[in-house]
N, C-alpha and C positions, 0 to 999 in steps of 0.2 A: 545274103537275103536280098530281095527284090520289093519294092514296092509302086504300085501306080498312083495313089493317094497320099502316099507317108503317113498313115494310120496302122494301115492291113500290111502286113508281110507277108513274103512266104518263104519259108529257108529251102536254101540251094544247098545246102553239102556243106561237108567242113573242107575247108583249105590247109591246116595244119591241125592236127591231131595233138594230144600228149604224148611227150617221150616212150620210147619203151621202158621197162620196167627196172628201175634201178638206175634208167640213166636222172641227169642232173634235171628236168621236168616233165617225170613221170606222173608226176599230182596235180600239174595245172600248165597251163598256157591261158595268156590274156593281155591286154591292154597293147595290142598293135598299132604300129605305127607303119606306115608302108614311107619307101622313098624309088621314082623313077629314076635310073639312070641315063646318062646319054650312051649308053648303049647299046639302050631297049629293055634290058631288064630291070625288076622290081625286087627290092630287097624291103624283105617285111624284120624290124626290129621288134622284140617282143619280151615281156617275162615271164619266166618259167618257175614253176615251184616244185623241190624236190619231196623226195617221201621224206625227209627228215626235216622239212619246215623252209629248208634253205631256198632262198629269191637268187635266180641271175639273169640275166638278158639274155638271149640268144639271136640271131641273125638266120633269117630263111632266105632261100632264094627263087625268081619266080621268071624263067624265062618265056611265056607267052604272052599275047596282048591282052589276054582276055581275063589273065588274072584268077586262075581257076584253082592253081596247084603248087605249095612252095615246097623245097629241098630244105631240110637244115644244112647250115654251112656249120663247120667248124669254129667261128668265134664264137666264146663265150664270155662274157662280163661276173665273175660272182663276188657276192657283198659278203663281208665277214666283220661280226664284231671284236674281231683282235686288232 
């Protein structure tokens, strides 16, 4: 989202979407954290929530400057109460 005030927004698009269906955050995506590297690109950390209630972090990745579009990478973090 954009704003010229910090009152009024307007939304841009989604950057990362929820999982496909079944996979481990098909229910939710939220609470991003982004981090630059010295490489150039942007690796967005984030949690995910499955259809069966389950929370894990997942890692996207964002090769532009402009920060429009991320990949999911392969790590995932999941929490378990065993």
């Amino acid at each position: 989202a954009e704003s010229m005030d910090l009152r009024e927004w307007t939304k841009l698009g989604v950057v990362l979407d929820i999982g496909s269906a079944g996979s481990w955050d098909s229910d939710g995506v939220g609470a991003p954290h982004l981090l630059r590297l010295d490489d150039g690109t942007t690796r967005m950390y984030y949690t995910g929530q499955g259809k069966d209630g389950s929370t894990a972090i997942g890692v996207a990745k964002c090769e532009d400057n402009e920060v429009t579009e991320f990949v999911r990478e392969q790590a995932v973090v999941t929490f378990s109460d065993e």
